[in-house]
C-alpha positions as CSV (number, residue, x, y, z in Angstrom):
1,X,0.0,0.0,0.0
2,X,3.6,2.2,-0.2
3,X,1.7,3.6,-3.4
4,X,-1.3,5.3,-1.8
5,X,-1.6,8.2,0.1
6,X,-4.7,6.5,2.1
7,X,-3.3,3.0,3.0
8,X,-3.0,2.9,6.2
9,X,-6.3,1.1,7.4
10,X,-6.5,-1.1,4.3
11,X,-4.9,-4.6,3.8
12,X,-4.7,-5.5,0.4
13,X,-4.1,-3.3,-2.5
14,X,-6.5,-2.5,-5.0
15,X,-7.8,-4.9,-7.5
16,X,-6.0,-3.9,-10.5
17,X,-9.5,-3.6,-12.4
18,X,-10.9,-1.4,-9.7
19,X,-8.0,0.5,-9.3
20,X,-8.5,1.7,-13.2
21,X,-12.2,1.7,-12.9
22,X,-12.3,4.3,-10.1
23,X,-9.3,6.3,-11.3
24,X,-9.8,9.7,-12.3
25,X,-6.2,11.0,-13.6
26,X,-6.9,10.0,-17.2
27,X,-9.7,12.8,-17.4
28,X,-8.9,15.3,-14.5
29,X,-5.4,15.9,-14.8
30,X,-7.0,19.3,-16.8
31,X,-7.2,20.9,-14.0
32,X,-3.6,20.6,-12.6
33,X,-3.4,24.1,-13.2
34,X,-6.3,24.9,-10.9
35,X,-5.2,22.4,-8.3
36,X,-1.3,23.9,-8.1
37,X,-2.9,27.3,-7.8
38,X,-4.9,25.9,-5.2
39,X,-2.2,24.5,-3.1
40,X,-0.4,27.4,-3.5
41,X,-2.8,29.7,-1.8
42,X,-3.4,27.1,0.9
43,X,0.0,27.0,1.8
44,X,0.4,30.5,2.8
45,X,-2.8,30.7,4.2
46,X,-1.8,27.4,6.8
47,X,2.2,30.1,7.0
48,X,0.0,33.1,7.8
49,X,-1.8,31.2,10.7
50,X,1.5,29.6,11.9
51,X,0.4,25.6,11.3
52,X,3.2,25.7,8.7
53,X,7.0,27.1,9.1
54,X,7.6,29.5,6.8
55,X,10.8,26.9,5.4
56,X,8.1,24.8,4.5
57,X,6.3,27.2,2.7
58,X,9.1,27.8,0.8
59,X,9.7,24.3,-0.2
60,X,5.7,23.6,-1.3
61,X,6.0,26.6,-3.5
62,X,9.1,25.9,-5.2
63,X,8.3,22.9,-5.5
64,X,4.7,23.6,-6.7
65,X,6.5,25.7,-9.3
66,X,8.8,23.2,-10.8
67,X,5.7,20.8,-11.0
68,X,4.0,23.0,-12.8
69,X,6.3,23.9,-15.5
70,X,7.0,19.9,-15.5
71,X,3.3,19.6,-16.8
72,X,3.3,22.5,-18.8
73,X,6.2,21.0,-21.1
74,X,4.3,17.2,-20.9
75,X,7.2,15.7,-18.7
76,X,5.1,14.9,-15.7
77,X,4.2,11.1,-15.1
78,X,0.9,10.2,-14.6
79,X,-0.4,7.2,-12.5
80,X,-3.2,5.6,-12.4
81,X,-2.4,4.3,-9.1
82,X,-2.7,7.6,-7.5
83,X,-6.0,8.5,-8.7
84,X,-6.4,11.2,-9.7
85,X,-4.9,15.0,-9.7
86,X,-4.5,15.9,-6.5
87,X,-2.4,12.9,-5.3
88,X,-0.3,12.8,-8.5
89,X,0.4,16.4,-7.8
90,X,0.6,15.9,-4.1
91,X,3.3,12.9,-4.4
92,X,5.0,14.4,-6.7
93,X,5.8,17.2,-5.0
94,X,6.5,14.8,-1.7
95,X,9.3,12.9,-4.3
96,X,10.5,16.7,-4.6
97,X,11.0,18.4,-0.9
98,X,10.5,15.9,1.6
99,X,8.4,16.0,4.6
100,X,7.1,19.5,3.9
101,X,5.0,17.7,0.8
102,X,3.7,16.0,3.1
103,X,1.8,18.5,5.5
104,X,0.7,20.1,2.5
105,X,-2.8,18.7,2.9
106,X,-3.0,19.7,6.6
107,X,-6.6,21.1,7.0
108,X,-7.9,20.5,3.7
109,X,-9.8,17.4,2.0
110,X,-9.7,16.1,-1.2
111,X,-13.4,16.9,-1.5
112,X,-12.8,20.5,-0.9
113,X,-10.0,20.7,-3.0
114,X,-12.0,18.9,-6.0
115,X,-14.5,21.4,-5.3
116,X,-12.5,24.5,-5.6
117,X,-10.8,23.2,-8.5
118,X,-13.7,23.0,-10.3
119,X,-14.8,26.3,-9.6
120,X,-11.5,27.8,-10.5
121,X,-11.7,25.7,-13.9
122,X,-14.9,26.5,-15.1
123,X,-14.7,30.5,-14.1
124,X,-11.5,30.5,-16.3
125,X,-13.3,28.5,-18.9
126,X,-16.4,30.9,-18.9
127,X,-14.1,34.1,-19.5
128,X,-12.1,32.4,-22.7
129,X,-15.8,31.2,-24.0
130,X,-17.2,34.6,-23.3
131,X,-14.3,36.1,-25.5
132,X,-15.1,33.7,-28.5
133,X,-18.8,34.6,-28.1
134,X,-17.7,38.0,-28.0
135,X,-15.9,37.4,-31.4
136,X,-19.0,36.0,-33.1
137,X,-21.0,38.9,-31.6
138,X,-18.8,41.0,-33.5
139,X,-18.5,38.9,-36.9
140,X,-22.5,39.5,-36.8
141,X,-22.7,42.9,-36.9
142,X,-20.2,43.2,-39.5
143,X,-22.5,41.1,-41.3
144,X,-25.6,43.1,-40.4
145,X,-24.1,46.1,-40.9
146,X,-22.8,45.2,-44.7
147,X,-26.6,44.2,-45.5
148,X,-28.7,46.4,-43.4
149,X,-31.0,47.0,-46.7
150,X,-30.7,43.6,-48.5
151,X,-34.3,42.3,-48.1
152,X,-35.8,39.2,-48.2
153,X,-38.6,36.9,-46.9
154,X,-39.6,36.6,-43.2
155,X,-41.1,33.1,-42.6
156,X,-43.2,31.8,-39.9
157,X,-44.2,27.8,-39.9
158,X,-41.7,27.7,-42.9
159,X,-43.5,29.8,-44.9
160,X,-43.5,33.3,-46.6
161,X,-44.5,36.3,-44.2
162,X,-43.4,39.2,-44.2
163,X,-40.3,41.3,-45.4
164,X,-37.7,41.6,-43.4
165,X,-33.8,43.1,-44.7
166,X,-30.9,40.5,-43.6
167,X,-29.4,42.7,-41.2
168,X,-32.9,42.7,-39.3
169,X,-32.3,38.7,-39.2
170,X,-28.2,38.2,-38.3
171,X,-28.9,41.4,-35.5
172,X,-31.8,38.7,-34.4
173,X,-28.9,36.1,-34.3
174,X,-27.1,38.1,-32.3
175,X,-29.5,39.0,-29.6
176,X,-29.6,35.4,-29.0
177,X,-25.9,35.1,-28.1
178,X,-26.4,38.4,-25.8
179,X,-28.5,36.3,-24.0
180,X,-26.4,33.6,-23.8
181,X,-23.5,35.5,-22.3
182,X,-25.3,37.2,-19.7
183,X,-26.4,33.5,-18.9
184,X,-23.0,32.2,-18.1
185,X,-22.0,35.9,-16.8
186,X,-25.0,35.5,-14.3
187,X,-23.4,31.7,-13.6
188,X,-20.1,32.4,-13.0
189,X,-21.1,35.0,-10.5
190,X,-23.0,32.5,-8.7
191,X,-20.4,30.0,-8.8
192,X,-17.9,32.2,-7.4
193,X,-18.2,30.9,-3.9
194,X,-15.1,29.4,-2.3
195,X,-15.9,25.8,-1.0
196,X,-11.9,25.6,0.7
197,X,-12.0,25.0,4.2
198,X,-14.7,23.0,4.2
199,X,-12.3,19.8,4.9
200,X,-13.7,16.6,4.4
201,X,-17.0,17.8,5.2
202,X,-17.7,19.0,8.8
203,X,-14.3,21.7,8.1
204,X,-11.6,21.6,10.0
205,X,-10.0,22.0,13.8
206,X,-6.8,23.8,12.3
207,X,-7.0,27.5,13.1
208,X,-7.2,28.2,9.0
209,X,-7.7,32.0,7.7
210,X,-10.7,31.7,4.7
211,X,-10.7,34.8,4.0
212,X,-7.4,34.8,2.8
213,X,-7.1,32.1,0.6
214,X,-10.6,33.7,-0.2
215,X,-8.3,36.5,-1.5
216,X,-5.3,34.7,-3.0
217,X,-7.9,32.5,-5.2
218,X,-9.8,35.8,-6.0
219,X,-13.5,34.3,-4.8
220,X,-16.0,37.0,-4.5
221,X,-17.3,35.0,-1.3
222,X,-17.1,31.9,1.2
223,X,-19.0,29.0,1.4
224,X,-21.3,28.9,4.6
225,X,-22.3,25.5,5.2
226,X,-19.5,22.5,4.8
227,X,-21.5,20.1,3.9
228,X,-22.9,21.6,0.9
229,X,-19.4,23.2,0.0
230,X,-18.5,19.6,-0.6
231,X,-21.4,18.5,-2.7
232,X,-22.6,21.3,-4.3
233,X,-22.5,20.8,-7.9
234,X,-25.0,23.4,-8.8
235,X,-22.8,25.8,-10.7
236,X,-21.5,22.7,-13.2
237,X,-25.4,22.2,-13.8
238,X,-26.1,25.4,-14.7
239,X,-22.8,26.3,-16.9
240,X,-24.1,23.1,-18.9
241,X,-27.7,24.4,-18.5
242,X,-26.2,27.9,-20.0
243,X,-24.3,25.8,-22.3
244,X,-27.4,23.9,-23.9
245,X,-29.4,26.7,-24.4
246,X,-26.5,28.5,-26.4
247,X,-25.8,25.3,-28.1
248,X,-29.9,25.6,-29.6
249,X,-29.2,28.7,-30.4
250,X,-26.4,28.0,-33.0
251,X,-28.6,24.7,-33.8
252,X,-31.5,27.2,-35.1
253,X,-28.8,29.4,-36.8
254,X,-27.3,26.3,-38.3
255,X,-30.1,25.4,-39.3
256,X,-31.1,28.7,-41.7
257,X,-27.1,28.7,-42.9
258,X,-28.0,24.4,-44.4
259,X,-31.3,25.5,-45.7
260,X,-30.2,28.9,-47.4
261,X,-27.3,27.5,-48.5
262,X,-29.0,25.1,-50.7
263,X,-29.8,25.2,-54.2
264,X,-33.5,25.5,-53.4
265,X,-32.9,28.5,-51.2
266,X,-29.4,29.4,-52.8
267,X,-29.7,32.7,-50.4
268,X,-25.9,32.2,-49.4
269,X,-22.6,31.0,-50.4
270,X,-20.8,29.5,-47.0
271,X,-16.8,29.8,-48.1
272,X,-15.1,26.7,-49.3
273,X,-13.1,26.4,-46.2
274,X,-15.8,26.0,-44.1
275,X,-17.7,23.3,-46.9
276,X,-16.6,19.3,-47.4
277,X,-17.4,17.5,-50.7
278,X,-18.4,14.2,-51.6
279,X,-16.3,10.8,-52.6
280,X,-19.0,10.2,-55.5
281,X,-21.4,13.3,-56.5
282,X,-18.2,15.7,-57.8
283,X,-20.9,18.5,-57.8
284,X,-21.6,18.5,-53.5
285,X,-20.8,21.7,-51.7
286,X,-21.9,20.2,-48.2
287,X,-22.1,23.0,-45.4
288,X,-20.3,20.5,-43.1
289,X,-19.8,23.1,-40.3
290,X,-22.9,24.4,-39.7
291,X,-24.3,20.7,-39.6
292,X,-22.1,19.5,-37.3
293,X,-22.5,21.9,-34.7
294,X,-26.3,21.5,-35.0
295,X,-25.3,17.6,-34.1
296,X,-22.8,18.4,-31.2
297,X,-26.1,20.1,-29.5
298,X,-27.5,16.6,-28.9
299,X,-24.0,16.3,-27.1
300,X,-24.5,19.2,-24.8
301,X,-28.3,18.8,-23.8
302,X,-27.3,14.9,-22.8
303,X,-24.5,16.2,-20.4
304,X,-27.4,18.5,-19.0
305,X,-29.0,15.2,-18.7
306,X,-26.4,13.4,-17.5
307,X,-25.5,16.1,-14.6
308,X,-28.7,16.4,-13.5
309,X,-29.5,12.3,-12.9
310,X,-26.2,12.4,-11.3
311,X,-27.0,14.7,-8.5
312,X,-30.8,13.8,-8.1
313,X,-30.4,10.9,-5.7
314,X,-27.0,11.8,-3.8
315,X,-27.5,12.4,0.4
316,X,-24.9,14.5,1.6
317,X,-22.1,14.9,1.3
318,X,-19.8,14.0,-1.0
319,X,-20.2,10.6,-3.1
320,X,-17.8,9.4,-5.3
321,X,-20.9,9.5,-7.9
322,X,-19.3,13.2,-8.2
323,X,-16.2,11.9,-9.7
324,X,-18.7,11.5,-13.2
325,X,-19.0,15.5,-13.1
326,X,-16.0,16.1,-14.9
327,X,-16.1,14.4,-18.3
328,X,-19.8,15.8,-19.3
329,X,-18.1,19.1,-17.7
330,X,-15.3,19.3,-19.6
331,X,-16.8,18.1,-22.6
332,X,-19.3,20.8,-22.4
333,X,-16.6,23.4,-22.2
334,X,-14.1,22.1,-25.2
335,X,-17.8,21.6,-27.2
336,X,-19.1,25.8,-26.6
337,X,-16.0,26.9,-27.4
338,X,-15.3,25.0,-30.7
339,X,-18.0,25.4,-31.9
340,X,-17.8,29.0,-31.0
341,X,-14.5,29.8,-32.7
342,X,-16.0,27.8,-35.5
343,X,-18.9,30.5,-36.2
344,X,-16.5,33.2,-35.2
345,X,-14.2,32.3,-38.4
346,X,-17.7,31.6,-40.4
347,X,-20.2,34.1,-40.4
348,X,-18.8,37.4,-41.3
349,X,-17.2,35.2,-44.3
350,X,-20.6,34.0,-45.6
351,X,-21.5,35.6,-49.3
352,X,-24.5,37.1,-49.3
353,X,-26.8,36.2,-52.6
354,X,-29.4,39.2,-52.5
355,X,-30.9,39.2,-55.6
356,X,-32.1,35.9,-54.7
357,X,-33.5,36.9,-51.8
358,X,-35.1,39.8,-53.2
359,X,-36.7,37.4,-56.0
360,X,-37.9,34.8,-53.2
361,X,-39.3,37.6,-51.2
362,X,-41.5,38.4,-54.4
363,X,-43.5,35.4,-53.8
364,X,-45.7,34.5,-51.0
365,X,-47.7,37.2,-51.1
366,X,-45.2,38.8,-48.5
367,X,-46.8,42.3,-48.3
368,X,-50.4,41.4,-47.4
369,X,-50.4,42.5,-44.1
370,X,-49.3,45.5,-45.6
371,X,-52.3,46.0,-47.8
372,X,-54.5,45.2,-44.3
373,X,-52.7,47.4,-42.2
374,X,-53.9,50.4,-45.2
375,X,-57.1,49.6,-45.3
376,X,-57.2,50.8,-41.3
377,X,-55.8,53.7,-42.2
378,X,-58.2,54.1,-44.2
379,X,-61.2,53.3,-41.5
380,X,-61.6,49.5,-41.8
381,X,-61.9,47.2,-38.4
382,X,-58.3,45.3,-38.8
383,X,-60.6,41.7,-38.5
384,X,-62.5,43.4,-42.0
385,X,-59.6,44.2,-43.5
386,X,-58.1,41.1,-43.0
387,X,-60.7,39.3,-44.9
388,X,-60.7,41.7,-48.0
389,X,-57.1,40.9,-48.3
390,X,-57.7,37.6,-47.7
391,X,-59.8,37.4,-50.4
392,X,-57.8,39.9,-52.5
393,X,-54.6,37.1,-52.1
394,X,-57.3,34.3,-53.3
395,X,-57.3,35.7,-56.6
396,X,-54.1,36.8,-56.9
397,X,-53.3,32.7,-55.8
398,X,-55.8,32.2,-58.7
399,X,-54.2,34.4,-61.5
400,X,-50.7,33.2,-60.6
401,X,-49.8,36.9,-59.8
402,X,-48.8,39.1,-56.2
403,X,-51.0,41.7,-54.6
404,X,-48.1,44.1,-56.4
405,X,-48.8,42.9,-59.6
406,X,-52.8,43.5,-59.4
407,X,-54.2,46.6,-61.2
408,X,-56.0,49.2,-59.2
409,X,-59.3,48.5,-60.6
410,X,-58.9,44.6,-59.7
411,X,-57.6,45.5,-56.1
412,X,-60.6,47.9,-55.7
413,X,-62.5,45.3,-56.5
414,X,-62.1,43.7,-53.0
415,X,-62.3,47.3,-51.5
416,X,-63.6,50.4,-52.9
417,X,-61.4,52.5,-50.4
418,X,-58.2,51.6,-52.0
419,X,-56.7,54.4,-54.1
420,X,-53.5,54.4,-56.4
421,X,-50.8,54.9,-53.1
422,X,-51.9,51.3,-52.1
423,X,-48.6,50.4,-54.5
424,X,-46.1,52.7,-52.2
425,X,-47.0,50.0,-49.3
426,X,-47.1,47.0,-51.8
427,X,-43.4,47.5,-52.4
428,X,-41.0,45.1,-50.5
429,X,-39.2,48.7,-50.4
430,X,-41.8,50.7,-49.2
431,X,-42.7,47.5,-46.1
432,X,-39.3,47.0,-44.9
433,X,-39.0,51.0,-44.5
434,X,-42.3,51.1,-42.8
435,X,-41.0,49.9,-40.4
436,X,-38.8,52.5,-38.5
437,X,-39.5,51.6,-34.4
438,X,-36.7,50.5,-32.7
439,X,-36.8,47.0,-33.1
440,X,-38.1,46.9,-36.6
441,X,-37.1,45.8,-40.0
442,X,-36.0,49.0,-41.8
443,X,-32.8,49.8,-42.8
444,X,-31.8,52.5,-40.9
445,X,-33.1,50.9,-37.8
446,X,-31.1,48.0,-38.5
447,X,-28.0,50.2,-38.6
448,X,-28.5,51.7,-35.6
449,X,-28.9,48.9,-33.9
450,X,-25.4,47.7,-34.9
451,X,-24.0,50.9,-34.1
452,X,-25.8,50.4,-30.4
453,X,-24.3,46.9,-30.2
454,X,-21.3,47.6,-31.4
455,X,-20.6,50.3,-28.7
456,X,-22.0,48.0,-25.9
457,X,-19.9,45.5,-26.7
458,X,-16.8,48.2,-26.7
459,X,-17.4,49.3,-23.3
């Protein structure tokens, strides 16, 4: 039992199955990082209170540092039959300075030192996803920007609506990711909560200092209860929860880029780069990356899952059930932020076909509700109007021709009222422009939105 750090009462080692079956290194050695930084600020914390000499102190940090740069250049050894992480790192360092390795984990658990770790990891991993959020964000407007006035049809159920320009649509896109940073904003200000000190679970008889490793780890607070310090696992369901929902959200967007990009839509041209072809149709332009990340969302809502049906039966405190956190966890973050730098690169690339879109926006009778919302100006209830142009669309279905393409005696036909302007409002030009609230589809409120976003996201 020379190999493990826990030994003592045991008295046979490890069945060699078990011993790979439980380990945790292969997965978790990711956050060796978090767990050296955490070790460092527990050292001084345990020199500050006097429980260690400041000679040790010394040592553990040296020797903390040398570790580190050992993993940082792939020279460390793991082994599986220490576990995991912390006991790789923790007899490591023992192999280093001695003794003073080994009073290292005076006053401290494993399970609040997995605990912290996590925190720290997923707070780092939050800020570098933010930034490629950020990035997309920014590819978007420069997108919407380019083709505030392109116009082309709104759909709802799939079908023609309304007319909407392009810039209307990608600035709709990137409300959506707004949301979806203040989402894991929101969580890692939740998460920041400093579970250290709580020991194994009950904390710990050592006269430790938490407000100053509070401090050196740069929590906003402490933990208040021990025994949910230990098994709390809260902020790794919501960053996944965060996580799904922004996954959907590039699923929908995904979605529009495969459908527009094909030759029945052929609204778009997604760069080559971004495009795979096929080993027997020489013709295939296949929008690869878009479908993809619309797969990988399946991914991310099944570590939600997976999370979730791994905390809903656990008493406190800690289980080793907790030790499945991690690969959903860390999944989660390498999936957000790949797929994130993905779009990034993508979007403000994609070619813009707007004479198509004009064309498509032709059909479908997209200006009806244009031609009702004239006839109230003109003194019609909205329900009557709706069923004279309801009736007007009919025959325009009929004659194979678009409420723009009726003459004014036909269209008076439905409605008396109607005069020669009705054409002004018929115009894809004259509906998008129509619409000049904040929040609407015109051009000029499309640029200021951009201009708004762009200086929010500035600040």
């Amino acid at each position: 039992m020379s190999n493990k750090l826990w030994g003592g009462r045991f008295t046979e080692s490890t069945d060699e199955f078990v011993q790979t079956f439980t380990a945790s290194v292969s997965f978790d050695q990711r956050m060796a990082q978090q767990d050296i930084q955490c070790s460092r600020a527990h050292a001084r914390m345990l020199a500050s209170v006097g429980v260690l000499t400041q000679s040790d102190v010394q040592d553990i940090l040296r020797g903390l540092d040398e570790i580190s740069v050992e993993i940082e250049q792939g020279l460390f050894e793991w082994s599986v039959a220490l576990e995991d992480v912390h006991m790789n790192i923790e007899a490591r360092l023992t192999d280093r300075i001695g003794d003073a390795g080994k009073r290292l984990h005076t006053g401290r658990s494993r399970n609040d030192q997995v605990a912290t770790d996590i925190r720290l990891y997923v707070r780092e991993s939050i800020t570098v996803i933010c930034a490629q959020a950020k990035r997309l964000q920014y590819g978007m407007l420069d997108l919407a920007g380019r083709n505030a006035d392109v116009i082309m049809p709104g759909f709802t159920h799939l079908q023609t609506a309304q007319p909407v320009t392009f810039g209307h649509h990608v600035m709709a896109w990137f409300e959506m990711i707004c949301r979806d940073v203040d989402r894991l904003q929101d969580c890692a200000k939740r998460m920041n909560v400093m579970p250290l000190g709580a020991a194994a679970l009950a904390g710990t008889p050592y006269p430790i200092d938490r407000e100053h490793t509070r401090e050196s780890l740069g929590f906003d607070q402490i933990s208040a209860n021990s025994l949910d310090a230990v098994s709390d696992r809260d902020f790794a369901i919501e960053f996944c929860a965060a996580g799904a929902i922004l996954m959907t959200h590039l699923s929908r967007i995904s979605e529009e880029l495969v459908l527009w990009s094909s030759a029945q839509f052929d609204f778009i041209e997604l760069p080559d780069r971004f495009c795979t072809g096929s080993s027997i149709m020489p013709q295939k332009k296949n929008p690869d990356v878009p479908e993809l990340v619309r797969g990988k969302t399946g991914r991310v809502n099944g570590h939600l899952v997976s999370l979730l049906t791994l905390m809903k039966s656990q008493p406190l405190a800690y289980n080793k059930d907790n030790q499945e956190d991690k690969e959903p966890l860390f999944d989660t973050v390498d999936t957000l932020h790949d797929c994130l730098c993905a779009f990034a690169d993508m979007v403000p690339a994609i070619e813009v076909k707007a004479d198509n879109m004009y064309q498509s926006a032709l059909k479908g009778f997209a200006t009806a509700t244009d031609l009702a919302d004239y006839l109230v100006g003109r003194g019609l209830p909205f329900r009557e109007a709706h069923e004279v142009v309801g009736n007007a669309v009919k025959f325009g279905v009929e004659q194979g021709r678009d409420l723009s393409e009726l003459t004014l005696a036909e269209l008076r036909e439905f409605n008396t009222t109607i005069d020669d302007d009705v054409f002004q409002v018929l115009t894809l030009e004259g509906s998008v422009a129509s619409r000049k609230h904040i929040g609407g589809t015109a051009p000029e409120q499309v640029m200021a939105a951009v201009a708004a976003a762009t200086r929010a996201l500035s600040d």
